[in-house]
Structures are given as C-alpha cells and as structure tokens.
C-alpha positions, 0 to 999 in steps of 0.5 A: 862517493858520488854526489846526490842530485836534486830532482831538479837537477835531474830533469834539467840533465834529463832535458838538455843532455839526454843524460841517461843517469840521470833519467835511470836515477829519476826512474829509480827514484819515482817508478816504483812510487807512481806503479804503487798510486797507479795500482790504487787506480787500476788493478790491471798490473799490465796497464799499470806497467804500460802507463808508469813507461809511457809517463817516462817515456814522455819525459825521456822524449821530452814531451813532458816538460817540467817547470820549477816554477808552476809545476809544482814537485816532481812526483806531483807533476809526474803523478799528473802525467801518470794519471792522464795517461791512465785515464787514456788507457782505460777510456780511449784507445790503449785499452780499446786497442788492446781489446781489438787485438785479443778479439782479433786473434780470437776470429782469426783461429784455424780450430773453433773453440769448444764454445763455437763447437758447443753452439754450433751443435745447438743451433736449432734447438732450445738455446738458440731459441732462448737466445734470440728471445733475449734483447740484444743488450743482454745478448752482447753482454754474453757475447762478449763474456761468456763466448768471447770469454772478456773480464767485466772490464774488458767488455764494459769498454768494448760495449761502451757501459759501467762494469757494474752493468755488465754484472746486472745484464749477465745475471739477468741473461742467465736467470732469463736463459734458465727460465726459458730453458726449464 
C-alpha cells in the first residue's frame, strides 16, 4: 500500500526532481478544486480549463515557487496563481488574443456570410441610411454583435466597455434602427 505525501511533499518533489507523480498527484488533488471556484468567477468553461492548465503549468515549469513559510496552504497560493492568471485572461491578452483570432478567421472566408449578402443588397437603401445616422458607439456595438456575431462578453473586451453597455447600446441601436425604419 502506498503511502500518502503530504502537499508539501509534493511540491518539494514536484520542485527539485521534476518528479511527475507527484505533480499527477497534486493535479489530482487540486484541478478539479481550482476549475470549480474559477467557474464561480468566469463562466466560460474554455478559459476556466485554460487558466486551471497554465496555473499547473507554472508550477510544473517551476515559475510558480511555494514557500512553506509565508505562502500559506497550498489551494490558498494555488487559488492566488489561478485567479491572477484569470483575471489576465479575461483583461489582457489571452482573452483579446482569442477574440483576434476568431475576428480573423471571420475576414479571411472565400464565401460572404448571409449577413454581408443581406447588407450588400441594402447598401443604399433605408438601412444603410439608418445605419449612418447612428453614433458610432452604437454602430460598433451591432458590428461587433450583430455582424461579427461576438457574445456580450466577447465584444465588451474588443470595444474595451462593461458587458452591461453592450446590453444598453444594443437595445438602444435597435429601438433607434426601428424608428427610423418605420
């Protein structure tokens, strides 16, 4: 029967051999843990999963170093790592980056969508109009929502403005677009 090793044991094991059970066993004992307060945070599961790797990661690389002393217990400081690396995700680049790449793949196509079809044929007429007479707050938010076809989320990092915004410029765009169009 084997023996059990304490989490400092572990990361001491994890930090001096590159011993791999021991950082499978410390996976084991925490990732399921850290994914389930991260989803508390972030209800994305892709970032959630992203972030719960990198935080391994960083302890598997040895970028993340524990301390017995001042670190406090081990899910506390793996709870630090996991949400600074979250809070990364969702304001700096991981989340930007992942935004780029889908905008990217969108204007790359050989085939225009339905909705570069549908405004392509209403070009001149009443829409595009309508369109134009809105502010250009109000016209990135249904660029980025309606023919980018981005979540809330997604286009309140592109635009840089609360989720909440995005809500209140959408509806306002609409209401405007149905005034004018009537």
């Amino acid at each position: 029967m084997s023996e059990t090793r304490s989490d400092g044991e572990l990361l001491r094991a994890v930090a001096a051999d590159a011993d791999r059970r021991a950082f499978e066993e410390l996976y084991r004992r925490y990732a399921p843990w850290l994914r389930a307060r991260l989803r508390g945070r972030c209800a994305d599961t892709s970032v959630v999963d992203d972030v719960v790797q990198e935080t391994f990661l960083a302890v598997w690389r040895g970028k993340a170093r524990y301390r017995e002393e001042g670190s406090g217990d081990v899910a506390g400081w793996l709870w630090r790592i996991g949400s600074r690396r979250l809070v990364d995700a969702l304001r700096g680049d991981g989340a930007r980056g992942r935004l780029r790449q889908a905008l990217a793949r969108l204007r790359h196509r050989d085939e225009a969508s339905a909705e570069e079809r549908v405004l392509a044929g209403v070009e001149h007429g009443d829409l595009a109009g309508a369109l134009v007479r809105l502010s250009p707050e109000l016209r990135a938010v249904l660029q980025a929502t309606v023919i980018d076809g981005l979540t809330t989320r997604e286009a309140a990092v592109l635009l840089g403005i609360p989720p909440g915004t995005v809500k209140t410029r959408a509806m306002r765009a609409r209401r405007q677009l149905r005034e004018a169009l009537a």
